[in-house]
LOTOR-587483 format. One record per residue: residue in one letter; chain; x, y, z of N, C-alpha, C in turn. Coordinates in steps of 0.02 Angstrom, whole numbers. Example, Ala and Ser with C-alpha at 12.3 -4.5 7.8 and 13.67 -1.06 7.14 Angstrom:
<recs>
REC res chain     nx     ny     nz    cax    cay    caz     cx     cy     cz
REC   a     A    660   -284    390    615   -225    390    660   -165    390
REC   s     A    642   -112    354    684    -53    357    645      2    394
</recs>
This chain:
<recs>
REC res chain     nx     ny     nz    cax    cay    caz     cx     cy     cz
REC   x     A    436   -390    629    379   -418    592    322   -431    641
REC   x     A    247   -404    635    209   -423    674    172   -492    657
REC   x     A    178   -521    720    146   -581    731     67   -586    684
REC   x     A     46   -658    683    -28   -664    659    -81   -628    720
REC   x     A    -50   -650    766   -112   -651    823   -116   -572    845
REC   x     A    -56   -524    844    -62   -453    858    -89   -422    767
REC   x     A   -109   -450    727   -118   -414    675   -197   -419    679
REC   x     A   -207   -481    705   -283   -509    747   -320   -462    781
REC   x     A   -284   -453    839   -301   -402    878   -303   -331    866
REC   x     A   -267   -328    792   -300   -248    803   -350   -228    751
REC   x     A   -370   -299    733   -436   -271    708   -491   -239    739
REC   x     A   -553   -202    712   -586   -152    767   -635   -186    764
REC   x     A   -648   -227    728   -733   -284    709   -732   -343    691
REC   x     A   -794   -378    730   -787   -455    704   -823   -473    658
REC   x     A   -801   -485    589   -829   -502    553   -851   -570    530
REC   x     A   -893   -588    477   -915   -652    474   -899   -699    405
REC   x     A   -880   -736    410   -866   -748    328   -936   -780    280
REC   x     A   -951   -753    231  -1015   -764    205   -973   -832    159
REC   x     A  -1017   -870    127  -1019   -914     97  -1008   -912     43
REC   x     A   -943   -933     -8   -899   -924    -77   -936   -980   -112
REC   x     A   -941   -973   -157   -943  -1004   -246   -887  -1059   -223
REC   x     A   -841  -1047   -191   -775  -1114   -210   -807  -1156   -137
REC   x     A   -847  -1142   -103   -865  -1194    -44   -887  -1272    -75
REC   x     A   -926  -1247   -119   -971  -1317   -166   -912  -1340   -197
REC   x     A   -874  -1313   -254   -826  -1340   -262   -776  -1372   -230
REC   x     A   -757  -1323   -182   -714  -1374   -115   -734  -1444    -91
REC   x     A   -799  -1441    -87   -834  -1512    -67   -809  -1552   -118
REC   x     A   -831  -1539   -184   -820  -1606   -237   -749  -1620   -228
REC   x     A   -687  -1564   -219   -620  -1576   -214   -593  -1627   -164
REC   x     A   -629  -1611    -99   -631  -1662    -38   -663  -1730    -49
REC   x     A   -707  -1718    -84   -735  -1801    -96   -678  -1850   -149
REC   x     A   -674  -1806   -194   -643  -1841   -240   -555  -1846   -210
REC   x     A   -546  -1808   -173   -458  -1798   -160   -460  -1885   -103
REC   x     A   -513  -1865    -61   -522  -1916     -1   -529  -1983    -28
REC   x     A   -588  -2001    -95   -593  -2071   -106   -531  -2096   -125
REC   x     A   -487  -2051   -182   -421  -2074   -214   -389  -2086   -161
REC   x     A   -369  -2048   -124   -321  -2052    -55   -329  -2132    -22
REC   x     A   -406  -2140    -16   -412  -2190     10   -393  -2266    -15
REC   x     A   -419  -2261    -84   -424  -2320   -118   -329  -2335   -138
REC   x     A   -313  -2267   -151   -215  -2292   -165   -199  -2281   -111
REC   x     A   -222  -2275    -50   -165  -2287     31   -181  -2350     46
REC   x     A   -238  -2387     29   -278  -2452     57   -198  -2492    107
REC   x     A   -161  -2510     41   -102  -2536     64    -94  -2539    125
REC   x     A    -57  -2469    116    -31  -2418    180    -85  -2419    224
REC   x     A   -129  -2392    227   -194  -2406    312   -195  -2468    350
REC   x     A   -195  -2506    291   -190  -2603    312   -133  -2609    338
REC   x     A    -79  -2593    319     -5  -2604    350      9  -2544    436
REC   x     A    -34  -2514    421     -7  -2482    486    -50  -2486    548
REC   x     A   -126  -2544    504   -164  -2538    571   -140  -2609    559
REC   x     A   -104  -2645    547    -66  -2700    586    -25  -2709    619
REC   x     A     14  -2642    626     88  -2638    651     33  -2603    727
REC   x     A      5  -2573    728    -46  -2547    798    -66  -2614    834
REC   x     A   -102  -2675    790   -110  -2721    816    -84  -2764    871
REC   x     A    -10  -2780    843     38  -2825    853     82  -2788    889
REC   x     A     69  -2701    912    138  -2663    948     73  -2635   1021
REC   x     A     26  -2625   1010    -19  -2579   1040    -89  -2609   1054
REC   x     A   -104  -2677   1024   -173  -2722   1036   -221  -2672   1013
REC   x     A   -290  -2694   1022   -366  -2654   1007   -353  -2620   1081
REC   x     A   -381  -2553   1036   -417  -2549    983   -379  -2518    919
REC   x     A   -355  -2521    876   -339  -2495    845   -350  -2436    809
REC   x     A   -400  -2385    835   -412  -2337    803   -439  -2292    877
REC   x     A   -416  -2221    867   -421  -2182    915   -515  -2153    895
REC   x     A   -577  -2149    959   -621  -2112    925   -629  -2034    973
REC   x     A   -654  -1993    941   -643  -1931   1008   -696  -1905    971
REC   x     A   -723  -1858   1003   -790  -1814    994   -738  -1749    970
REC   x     A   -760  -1709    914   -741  -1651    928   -776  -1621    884
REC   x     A   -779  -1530    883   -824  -1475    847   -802  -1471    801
REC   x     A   -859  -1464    749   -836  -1470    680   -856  -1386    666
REC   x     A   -902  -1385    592   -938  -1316    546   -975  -1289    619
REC   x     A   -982  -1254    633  -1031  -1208    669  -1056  -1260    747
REC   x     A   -975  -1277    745   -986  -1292    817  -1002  -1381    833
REC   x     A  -1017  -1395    785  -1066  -1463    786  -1017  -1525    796
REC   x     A  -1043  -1577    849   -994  -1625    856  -1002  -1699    812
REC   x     A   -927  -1707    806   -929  -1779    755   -866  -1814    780
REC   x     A   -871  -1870    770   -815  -1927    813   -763  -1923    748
REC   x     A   -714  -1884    769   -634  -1897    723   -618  -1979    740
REC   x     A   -601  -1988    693   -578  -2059    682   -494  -2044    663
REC   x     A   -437  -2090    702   -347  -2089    686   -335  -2133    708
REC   x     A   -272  -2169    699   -242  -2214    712   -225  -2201    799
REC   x     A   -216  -2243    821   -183  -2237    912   -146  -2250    903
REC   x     A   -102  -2200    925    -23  -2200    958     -3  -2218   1037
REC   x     A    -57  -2210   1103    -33  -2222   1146    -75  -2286   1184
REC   x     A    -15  -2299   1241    -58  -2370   1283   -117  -2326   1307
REC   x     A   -145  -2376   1357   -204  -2349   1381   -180  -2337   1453
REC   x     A   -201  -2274   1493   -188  -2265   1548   -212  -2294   1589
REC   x     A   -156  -2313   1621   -146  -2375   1688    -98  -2352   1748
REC   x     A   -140  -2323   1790    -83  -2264   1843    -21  -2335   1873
REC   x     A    -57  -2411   1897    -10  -2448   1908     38  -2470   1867
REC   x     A     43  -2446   1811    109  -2473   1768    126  -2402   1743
REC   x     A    105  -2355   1775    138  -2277   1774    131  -2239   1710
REC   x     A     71  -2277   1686     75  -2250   1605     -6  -2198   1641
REC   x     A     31  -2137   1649    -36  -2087   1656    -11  -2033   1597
REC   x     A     44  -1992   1616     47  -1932   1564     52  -1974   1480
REC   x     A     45  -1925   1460     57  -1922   1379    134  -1964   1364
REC   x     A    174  -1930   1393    229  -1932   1376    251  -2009   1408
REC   x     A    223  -2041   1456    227  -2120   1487    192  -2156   1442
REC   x     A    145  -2125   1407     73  -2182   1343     99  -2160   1308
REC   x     A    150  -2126   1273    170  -2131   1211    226  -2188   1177
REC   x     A    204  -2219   1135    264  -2272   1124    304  -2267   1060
REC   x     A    358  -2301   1047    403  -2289    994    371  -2279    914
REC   x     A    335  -2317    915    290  -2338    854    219  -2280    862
REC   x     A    203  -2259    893    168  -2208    927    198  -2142    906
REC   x     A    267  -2154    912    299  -2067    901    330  -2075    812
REC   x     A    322  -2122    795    330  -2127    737    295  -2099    692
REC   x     A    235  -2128    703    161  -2133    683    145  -2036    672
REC   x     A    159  -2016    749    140  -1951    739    194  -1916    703
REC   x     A    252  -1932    702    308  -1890    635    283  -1889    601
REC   x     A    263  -1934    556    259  -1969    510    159  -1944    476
REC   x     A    129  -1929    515     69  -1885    517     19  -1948    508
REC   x     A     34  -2013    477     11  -2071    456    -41  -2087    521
REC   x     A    -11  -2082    580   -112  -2063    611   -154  -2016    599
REC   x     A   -142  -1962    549   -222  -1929    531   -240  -1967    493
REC   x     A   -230  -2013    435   -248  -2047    358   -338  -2073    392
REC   x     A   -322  -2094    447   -408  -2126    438   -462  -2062    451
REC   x     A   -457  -1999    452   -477  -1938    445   -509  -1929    388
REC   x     A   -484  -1977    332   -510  -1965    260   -580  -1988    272
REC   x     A   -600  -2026    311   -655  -2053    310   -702  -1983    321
REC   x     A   -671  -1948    386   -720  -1908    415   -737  -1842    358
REC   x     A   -701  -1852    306   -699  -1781    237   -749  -1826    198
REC   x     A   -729  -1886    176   -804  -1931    151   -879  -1920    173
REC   x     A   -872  -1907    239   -952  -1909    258   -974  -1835    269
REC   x     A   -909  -1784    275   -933  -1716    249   -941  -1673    306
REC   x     A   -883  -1728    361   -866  -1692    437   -823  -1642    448
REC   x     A   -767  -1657    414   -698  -1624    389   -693  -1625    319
REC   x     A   -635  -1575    318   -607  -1558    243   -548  -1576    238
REC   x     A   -497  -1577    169   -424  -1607    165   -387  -1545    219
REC   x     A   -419  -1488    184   -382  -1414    204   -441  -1362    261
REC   x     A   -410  -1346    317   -466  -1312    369   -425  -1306    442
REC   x     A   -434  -1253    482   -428  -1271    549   -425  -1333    580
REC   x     A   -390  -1358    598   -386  -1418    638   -440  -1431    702
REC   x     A   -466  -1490    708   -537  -1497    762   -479  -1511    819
REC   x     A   -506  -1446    871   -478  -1477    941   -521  -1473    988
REC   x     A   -514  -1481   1063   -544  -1515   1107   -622  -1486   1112
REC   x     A   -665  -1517   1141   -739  -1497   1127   -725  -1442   1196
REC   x     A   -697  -1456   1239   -697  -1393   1289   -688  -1341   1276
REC   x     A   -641  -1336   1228   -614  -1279   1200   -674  -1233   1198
REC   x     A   -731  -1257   1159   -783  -1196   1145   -812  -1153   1181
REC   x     A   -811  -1176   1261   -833  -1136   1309   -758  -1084   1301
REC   x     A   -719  -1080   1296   -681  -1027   1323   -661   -995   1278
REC   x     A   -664  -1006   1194   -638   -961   1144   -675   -894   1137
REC   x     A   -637   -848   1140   -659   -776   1120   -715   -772   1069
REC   x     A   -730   -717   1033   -768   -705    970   -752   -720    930
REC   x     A   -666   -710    927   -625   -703    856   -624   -776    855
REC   x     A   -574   -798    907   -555   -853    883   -601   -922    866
REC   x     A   -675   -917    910   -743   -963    862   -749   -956    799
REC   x     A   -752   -905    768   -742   -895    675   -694   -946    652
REC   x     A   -669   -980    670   -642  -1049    657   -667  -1100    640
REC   x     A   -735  -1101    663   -790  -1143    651   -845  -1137    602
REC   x     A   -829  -1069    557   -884  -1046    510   -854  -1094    456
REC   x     A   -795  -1153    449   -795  -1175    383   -775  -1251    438
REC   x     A   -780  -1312    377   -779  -1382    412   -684  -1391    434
REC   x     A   -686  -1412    472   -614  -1429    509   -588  -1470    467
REC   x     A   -517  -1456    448   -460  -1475    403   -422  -1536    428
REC   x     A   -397  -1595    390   -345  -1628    410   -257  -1598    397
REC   x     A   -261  -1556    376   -239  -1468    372   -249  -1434    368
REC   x     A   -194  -1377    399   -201  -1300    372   -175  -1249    376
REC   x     A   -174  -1191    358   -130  -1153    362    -98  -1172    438
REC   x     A   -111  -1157    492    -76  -1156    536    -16  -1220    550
REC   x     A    -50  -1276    526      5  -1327    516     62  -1332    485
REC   x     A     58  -1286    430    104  -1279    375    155  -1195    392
REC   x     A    136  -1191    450    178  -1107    498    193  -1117    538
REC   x     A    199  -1194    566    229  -1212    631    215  -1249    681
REC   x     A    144  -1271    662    118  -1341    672    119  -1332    778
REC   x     A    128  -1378    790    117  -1369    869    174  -1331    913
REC   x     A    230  -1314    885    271  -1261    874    224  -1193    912
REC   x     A    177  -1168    877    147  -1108    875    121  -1088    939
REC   x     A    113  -1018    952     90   -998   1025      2  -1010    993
REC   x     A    -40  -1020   1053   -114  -1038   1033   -125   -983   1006
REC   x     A   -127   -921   1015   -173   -846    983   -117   -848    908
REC   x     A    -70   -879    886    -47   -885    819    -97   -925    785
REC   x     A    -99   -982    801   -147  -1030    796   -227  -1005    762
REC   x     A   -235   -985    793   -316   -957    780   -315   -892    726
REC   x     A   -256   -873    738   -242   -824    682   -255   -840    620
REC   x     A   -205   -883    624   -158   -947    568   -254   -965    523
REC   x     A   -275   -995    581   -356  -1002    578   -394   -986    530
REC   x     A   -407   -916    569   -454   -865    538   -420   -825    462
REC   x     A   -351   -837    455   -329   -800    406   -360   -846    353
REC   x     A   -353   -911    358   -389   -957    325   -453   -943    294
REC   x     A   -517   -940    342   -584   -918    350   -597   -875    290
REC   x     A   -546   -835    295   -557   -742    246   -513   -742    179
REC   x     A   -498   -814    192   -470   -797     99   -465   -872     71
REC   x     A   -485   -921    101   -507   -988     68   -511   -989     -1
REC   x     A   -475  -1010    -46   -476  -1046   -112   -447  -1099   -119
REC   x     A   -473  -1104   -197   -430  -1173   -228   -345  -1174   -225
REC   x     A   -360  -1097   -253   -248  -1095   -249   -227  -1099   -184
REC   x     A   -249  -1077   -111   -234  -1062    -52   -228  -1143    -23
REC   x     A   -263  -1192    -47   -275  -1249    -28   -228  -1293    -61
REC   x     A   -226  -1281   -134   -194  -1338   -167   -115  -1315   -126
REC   x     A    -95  -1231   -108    -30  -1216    -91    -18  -1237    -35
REC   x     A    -73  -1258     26    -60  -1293     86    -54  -1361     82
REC   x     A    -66  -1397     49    -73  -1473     23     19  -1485     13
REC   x     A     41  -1449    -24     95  -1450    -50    146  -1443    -11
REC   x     A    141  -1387     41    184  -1358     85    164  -1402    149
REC   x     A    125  -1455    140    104  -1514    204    147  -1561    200
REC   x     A    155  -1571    136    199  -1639     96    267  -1626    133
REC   x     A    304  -1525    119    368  -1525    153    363  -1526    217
REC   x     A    310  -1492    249    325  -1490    329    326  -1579    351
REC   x     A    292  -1612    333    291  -1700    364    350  -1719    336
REC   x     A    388  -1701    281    456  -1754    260    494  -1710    300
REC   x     A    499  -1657    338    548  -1626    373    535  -1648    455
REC   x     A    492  -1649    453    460  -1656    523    441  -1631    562
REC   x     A    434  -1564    547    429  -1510    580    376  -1474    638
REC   x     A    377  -1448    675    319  -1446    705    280  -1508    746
REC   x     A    322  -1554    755    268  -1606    783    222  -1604    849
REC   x     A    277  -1574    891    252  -1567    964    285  -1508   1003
REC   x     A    222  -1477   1030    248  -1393   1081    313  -1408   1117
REC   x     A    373  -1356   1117    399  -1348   1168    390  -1381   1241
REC   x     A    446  -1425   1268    425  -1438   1333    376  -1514   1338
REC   x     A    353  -1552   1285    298  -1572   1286    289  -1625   1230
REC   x     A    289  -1686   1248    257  -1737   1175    215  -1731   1139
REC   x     A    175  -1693   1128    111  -1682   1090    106  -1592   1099
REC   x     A     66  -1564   1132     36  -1494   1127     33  -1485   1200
REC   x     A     13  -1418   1225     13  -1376   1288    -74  -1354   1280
REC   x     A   -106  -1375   1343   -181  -1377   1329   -189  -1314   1341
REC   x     A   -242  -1290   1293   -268  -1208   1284   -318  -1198   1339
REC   x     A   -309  -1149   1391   -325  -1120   1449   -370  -1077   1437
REC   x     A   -376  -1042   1391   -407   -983   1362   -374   -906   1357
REC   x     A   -404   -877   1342   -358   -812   1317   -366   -745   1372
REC   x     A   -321   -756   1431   -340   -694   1474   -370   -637   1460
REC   x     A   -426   -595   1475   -447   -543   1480   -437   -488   1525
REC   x     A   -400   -447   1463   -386   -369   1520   -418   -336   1536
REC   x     A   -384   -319   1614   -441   -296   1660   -474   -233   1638
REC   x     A   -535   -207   1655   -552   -160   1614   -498    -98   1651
REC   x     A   -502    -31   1622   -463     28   1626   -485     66   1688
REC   x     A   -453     57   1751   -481     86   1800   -496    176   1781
REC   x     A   -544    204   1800   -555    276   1757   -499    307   1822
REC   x     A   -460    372   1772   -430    412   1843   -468    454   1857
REC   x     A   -458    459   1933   -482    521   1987   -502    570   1953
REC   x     A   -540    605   1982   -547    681   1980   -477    708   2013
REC   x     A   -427    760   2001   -371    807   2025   -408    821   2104
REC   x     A   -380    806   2157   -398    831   2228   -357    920   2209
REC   x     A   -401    964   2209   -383   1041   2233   -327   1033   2301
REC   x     A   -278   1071   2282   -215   1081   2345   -254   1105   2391
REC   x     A   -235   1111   2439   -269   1144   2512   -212   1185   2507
REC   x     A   -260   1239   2538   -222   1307   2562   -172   1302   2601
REC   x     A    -91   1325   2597    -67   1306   2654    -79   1330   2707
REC   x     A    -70   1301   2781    -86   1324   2834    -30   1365   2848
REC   x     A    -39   1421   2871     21   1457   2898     49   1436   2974
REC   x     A    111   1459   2965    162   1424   3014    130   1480   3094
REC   x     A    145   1455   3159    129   1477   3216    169   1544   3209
REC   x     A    165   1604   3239    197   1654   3251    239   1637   3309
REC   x     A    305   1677   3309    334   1666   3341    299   1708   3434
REC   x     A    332   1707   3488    286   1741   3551    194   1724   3551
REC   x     A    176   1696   3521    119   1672   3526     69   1713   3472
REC   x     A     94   1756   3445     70   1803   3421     52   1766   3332
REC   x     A    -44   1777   3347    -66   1751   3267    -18   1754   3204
REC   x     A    -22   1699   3157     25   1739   3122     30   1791   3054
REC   x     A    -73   1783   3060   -100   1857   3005    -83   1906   3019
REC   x     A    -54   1928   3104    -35   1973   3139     28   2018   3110
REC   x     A     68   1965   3081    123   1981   3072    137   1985   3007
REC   x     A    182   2041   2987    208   2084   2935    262   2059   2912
REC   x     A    278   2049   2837    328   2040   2798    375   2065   2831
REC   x     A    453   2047   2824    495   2075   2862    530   2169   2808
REC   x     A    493   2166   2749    497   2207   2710    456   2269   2743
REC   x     A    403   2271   2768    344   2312   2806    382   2357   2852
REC   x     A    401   2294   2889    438   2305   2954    494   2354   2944
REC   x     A    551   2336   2907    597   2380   2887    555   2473   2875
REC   x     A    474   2453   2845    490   2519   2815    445   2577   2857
REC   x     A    402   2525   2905    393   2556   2972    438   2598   3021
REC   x     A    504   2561   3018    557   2577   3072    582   2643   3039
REC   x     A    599   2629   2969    609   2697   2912    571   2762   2943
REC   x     A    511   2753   2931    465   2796   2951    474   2827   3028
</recs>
């Protein structure tokens, strides 16, 4: 079965995704999916930014810059899962700031919920590429920026194929497959299939790693060294005659025979 990311690659052109009839619609879906979300989780947000309080202190909410539609930056708003790094109490990696209630939180996906806010103001969508690091943009290819032609998802396909599981060029696949066929059915079917991947748990964190493996960028092959021109054989040199004697001088031993004949 070929992968997303080699089915990627053998496309011969980068194309652009023009702007659908279901985009406007999508918006009203996000507004209206996000306020409900909000107003029946109230509970639930209140209860879990208390349990952050009383396990993890302020601040209680994580803020980070990241690229949204066409690149543009907006502060994601989530719950915090980790302490704050303090090299003297050894909490530097991920995996030292991550805490019990922290790794819960991220099973449990219940730190994206304050995300709804950022689909309210029309930063993100329910369903989209996921916003990752603002560095990232310097190093993504052609293909994989087309990620950014629609607003960043608090899902999306790629979450629902394997979530941080996935090699990065799946990822962007996962992405862009998104980009080129966005609907209502494609969305309401990721929504659904979000519900199973979080009650399973699946996907939470890369191989090797509490969270994800930071994207380096996508090596570029070297170009195709051109081959040579064929070097023409050289003539062989003929061997010395034996007695000193040149050795154009000298006659096939066939000649010779038919000299002596003679």
């Amino acid at each position: 079965m070929t992968s997303p990311a080699a089915r990627l690659a053998a496309e011969p052109t980068i194309p652009t995704s023009r702007p659908r009839r279901y985009d406007r619609v999508k918006r009203v879906f996000d507004v209206v999916g996000a306020a409900t979300a909000l107003v029946v989780g109230a509970p639930l947000l209140a209860g879990v930014a208390l349990l952050i309080l009383v396990t993890l202190g302020r601040p209680v909410f994580f803020r980070q810059l990241r690229p949204g539609r066409d690149g543009e930056l907006f502060e994601m708003v989530k719950f915090r899962t980790m302490l704050k790094v303090d090299p003297a109490r050894g909490l530097v990696t991920d995996a030292d700031r991550l805490t019990p209630v922290g790794r819960w939180l991220r099973a449990s996906s219940l730190d994206e919920l304050p995300e709804l806010w950022n689909v309210l103001r029309g930063e993100m969508s329910l369903v989209g590429p996921r916003p990752h690091l603002v560095q990232y943009l310097e190093i993504y290819t052609p293909w994989q920026a087309r990620r950014h032609e629609v607003r960043p998802g608090i899902t999306g396909l790629a979450q629902v194929r394997g979530r941080n599981e996935l090699a990065w060029e799946d990822k962007f696949a996962y992405d862009i497959e998104y980009v080129d066929n966005r609907s209502l059915r494609l969305d309401l079917r990721i929504l659904v299939e979000t519900v199973r991947v979080v009650v399973r748990r699946e996907g939470i964190a890369a191989p090797g790693t509490v969270t994800w493996h930071e994207f380096t960028g996508t090596p570029t092959p070297p170009d195709p060294v051109p081959a040579a021109d064929p070097v023409p054989a050289a003539d062989p040199v003929p061997a010395a005659a034996p007695d000193g004697l040149a050795a154009t001088s000298r006659r096939p031993r066939g000649d010779l025979a038919g000299r002596c004949r003679g």
